[in-house]
C-alpha angles and dihedrals in degrees: 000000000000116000117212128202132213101260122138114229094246093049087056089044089051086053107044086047091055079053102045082042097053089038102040131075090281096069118122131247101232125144119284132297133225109264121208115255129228115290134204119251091238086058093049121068129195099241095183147338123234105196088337094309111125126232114200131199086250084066100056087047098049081050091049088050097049097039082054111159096030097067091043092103093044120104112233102267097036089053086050095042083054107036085054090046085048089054087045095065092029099068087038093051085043094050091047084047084057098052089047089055092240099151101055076077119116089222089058094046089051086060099048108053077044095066092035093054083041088052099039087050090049097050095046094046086046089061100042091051104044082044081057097054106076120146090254088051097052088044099051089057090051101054093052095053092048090061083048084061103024104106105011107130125253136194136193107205138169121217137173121209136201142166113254129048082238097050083053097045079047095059099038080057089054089048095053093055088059108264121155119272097211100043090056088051099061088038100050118007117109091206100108087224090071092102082089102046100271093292110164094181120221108331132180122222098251089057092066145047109282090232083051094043094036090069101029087065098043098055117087110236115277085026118122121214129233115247109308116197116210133164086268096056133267132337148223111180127183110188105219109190127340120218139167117262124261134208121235120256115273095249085052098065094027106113085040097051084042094054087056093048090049104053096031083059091049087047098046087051092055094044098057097037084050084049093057091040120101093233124180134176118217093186094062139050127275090250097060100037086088098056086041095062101059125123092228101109090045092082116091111265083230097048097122106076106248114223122263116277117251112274 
């Protein structure tokens, strides 16, 4: 007996298309991804059989993984009611494409060497990436961009920011006479963070304006600025402490560090078996088949670990 489950036509169409779509010759060529692993069978139940072939529960999760952002708005047992019911047709409407011969097609078989080659370069680069990401490598990485981060200065400042040179000059009287920084701040200050007092918390150079950042170094801490004019209006800026910079704890960059090791292992593999490849390039000329052939645009455009973001 054939169990059915509860699953509109459009919402089967939708999801045979986001296959078709992750399968077919429009899938991208993104780095790998994770690839299941093998289960055990009494972790794997038969959840249904479709003309005595089995569906397992591995199967509706390598299909969730594949159909990705399309189940995303699906609540957990309506993905999986759907998913199953997606297999469901998806074996019946196989085994009829078999019977019609339509995979004796060249276009078929197109596709098909496509996904094999997909699936064959993402297990291998699987492999290569999760071998890469031992504790000594991570941390290696890691070492080399804390000293990166180690000793660049830092400051925590307050400002208040308005919109005319006499509003400012107006303020920095004010401020003279004694009144509170950060109570002038809530009260008159545009910048939508006043509610705090203006505090911009540490900040490198780099993270603001250089007007801004020009001024904000070269004050001693406790010290107020004059009026500073920058592309958002007019400052007041009261430098607060200085520090060194220092760079974050290791857990708390961990995935990040082992996403680079990862892909930089994977690049680095493609770069040295295309190396070793005859490759040649039929759509360009023979003077620039060499240079095309490096291995220089394999690497991830993110390869190099950006720093921590700014607590």
């Amino acid at each position: 007996m054939t169990t059915s489950f509860p699953v509109t036509t459009g919402q089967r169409v939708r999801l045979a298309s986001a296959l078709a779509g992750c399968l077919g010759l429009a899938m991208a060529l993104t780095l790998p991804l994770t690839l299941a692993g093998p289960v055990r069978a009494a972790d794997d139940p038969v959840l249904a059989k479709v003309n005595g072939s089995e569906i397992r529960k591995s199967d509706v999760a390598l299909a969730e993984e594949e159909l990705g952002p399309s189940l995303a708005q699906m609540d957990p047992a309506t993905k999986d009611e759907n998913v199953l019911s997606f297999l469901i047709d998806m074996k019946i409407v196989a085994k009829a494409a078999e019977e019609k011969k339509a995979g004796d097609s060249e276009e078929f078989k197109k596709r098909l060497a496509f996904a094999r080659n997909r699936l064959l370069m993402d297990s291998l680069l699987a492999g290569e990436g999760k071998a890469a990401t031992t504790d000594d490598a991570m941390k290696k990485v890691y070492e080399e961009a804390s000293k990166q981060i180690t000793g660049e200065q830092e400051v925590r400042a307050r400002h208040i920011l308005v919109e005319t040179e006499d509003e400012a000059k107006a303020i920095k009287a004010e401020l003279d006479k004694g009144a509170d920084f950060a109570e002038l701040a809530k009260k008159k200050s545009k910048d939508p963070g006043s509610a705090d007092g203006g505090d911009l918390g540490f900040f490198t150079k780099e993270q603001m304006v250089p007007e801004f950042s020009a001024v904000a170094f070269s004050l001693d801490p406790g010290k107020i600025s004059d009026p500073v004019k920058s592309q958002f209006g007019w400052h007041i800026i009261k430098v607060e402490e200085k520090r060194n910079r220092k760079a974050p704890d290791f857990d708390q960059v961990r995935a990040q560090i082992e996403t680079y090791v990862t892909r930089k292992a994977q690049a680095d593999y493609v770069a040295k078996l295309r190396e070793a490849a005859k490759v040649e390039r039929m759509d360009k000329p023979e003077e620039t088949a060499k240079s095309d052939t490096k291995p220089a645009d394999t690497k991830p455009a993110d390869s190099k670990m950006a720093p921590p973001a700014k607590k």
